[in-house]
N, C-alpha and C positions, 0 to 999 in steps of 0.2 A: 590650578583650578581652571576651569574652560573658559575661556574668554579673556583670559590673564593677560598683563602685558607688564614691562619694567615697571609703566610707571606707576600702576596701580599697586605693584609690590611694594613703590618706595613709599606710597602712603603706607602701608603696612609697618615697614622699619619705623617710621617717623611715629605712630600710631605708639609701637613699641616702645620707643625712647620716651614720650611722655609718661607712657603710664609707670614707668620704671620697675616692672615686676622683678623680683628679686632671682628668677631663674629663666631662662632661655629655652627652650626646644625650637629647632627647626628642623622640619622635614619639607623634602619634595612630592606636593600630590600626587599619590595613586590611585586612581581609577576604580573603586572595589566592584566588580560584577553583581549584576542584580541590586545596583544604587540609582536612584534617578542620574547623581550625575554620571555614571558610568555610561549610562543609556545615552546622554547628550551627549557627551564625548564621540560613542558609538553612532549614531545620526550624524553629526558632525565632521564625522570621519580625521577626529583628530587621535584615533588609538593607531599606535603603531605595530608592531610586529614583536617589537620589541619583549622580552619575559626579564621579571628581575627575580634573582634570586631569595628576597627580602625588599622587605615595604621600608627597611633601613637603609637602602641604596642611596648613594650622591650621585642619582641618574634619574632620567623622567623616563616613560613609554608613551608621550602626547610629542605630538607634533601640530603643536598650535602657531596657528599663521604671524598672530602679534605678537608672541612671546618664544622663539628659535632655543634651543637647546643649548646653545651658547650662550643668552641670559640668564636662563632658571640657573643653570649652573653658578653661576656669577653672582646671584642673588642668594643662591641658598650659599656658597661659601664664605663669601664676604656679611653676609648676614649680622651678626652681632659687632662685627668689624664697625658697620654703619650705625647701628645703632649707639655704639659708644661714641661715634664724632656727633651725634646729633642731641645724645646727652650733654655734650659738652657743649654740643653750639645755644642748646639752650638756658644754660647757664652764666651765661654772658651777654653782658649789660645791652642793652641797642644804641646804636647801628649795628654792633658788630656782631649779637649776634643772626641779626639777616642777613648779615653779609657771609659769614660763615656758615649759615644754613645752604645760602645760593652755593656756594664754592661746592658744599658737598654734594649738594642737588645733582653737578655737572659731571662731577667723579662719579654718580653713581649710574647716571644713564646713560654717561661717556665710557664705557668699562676699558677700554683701550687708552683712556685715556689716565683711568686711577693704576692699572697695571703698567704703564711708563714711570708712573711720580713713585710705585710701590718700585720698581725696578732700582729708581734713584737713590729711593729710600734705603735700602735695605746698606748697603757700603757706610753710609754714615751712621745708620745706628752700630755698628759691629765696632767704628772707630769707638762711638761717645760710649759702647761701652769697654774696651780698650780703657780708654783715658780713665774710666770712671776705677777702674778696676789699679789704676795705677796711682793711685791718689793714696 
C-alpha cells in the first residue's frame, strides 16, 4: 500500500495474531488502474515498469522509498510465520510475554537478522526430528 513501511506492516501481523482469525490470506498490493490509489501510486511515481503476470505474484511493481522490495518480500513470506510467534507471545504470562513480544519485534524488522537464527535453526530441527523419529 503507498506509504507503507515494515513497521506499519508489523502492526498488521500483530493486529492479525490477536484477532486470531481462523484462516490467513496474504497477498502483496497491486496497484489496480483507474483506483484512487493506483493514481497516488501514479503521482507519486512509486509504479514501476515492472508487469506481473497475476495479481497472485510473491512480487510488488511499487517502489516505495520506505518500504524497498527486499521488505514486502520479507513481509509477505514470513507473514503467518510471525503471526504464530506473536500468538504464542501472547499467551504467556508477563514479564515474559513483553519480553517475547520485544525479541520478536527485532526479528521481524531486523530480517537479516531472523534469516541468521532461521539459518541456525534449520540443522537442529532436522536433528530433534531425527531423534524424535528414533525413539
Amino acid at each position: 500500500i503507498p506509504f507503507e513501511n515494515l513497521t506499519r506492516a508489523l502492526n498488521t501481523v500483530k493486529l492479525t495474531a490477536r484477532l486470531k482469525p481462523q484462516i490467513v490470506q496474504t497477498s502483496i498490493y497491486y496497484p489496480y488502474p483507474q483506483t484512487d490509489l493506483y493514481e497516488i501510486c501514479r503521482q507519486k511515481g512509486f509504479l514501476t515498469d515492472k508487469r506481473l503476470d497475476s495479481y497472485f505474484e510473491a512480487d510488488t511493481v511499487l517502489n516505495l522509498p520506505e518500504f524497498p522490495q527486499a521488505q514486502i518480500l520479507f513481509a509477505y513470506q514470513n507473514f503467518e510465520n510471525f503471526v504464530k510467534l506473536y500468538r504464542f507471545a501472547y499467551k504467556l504470562p508477563r514479564p515474559l510475554s513483553t519480553i517475547f513480544e520485544k525479541l520478536t519485534d527485532t526479528l521481524y524488522l531486523y530480517p537479516s537478522i531472523f534469516r541468521h537464527l532461521l539459518t541456525c535453526y534449520q540443522p537442529f530441527k532436522k536433528i530433534f526430528k531425527w531423534v524424535r523419529r528414533k525413539k
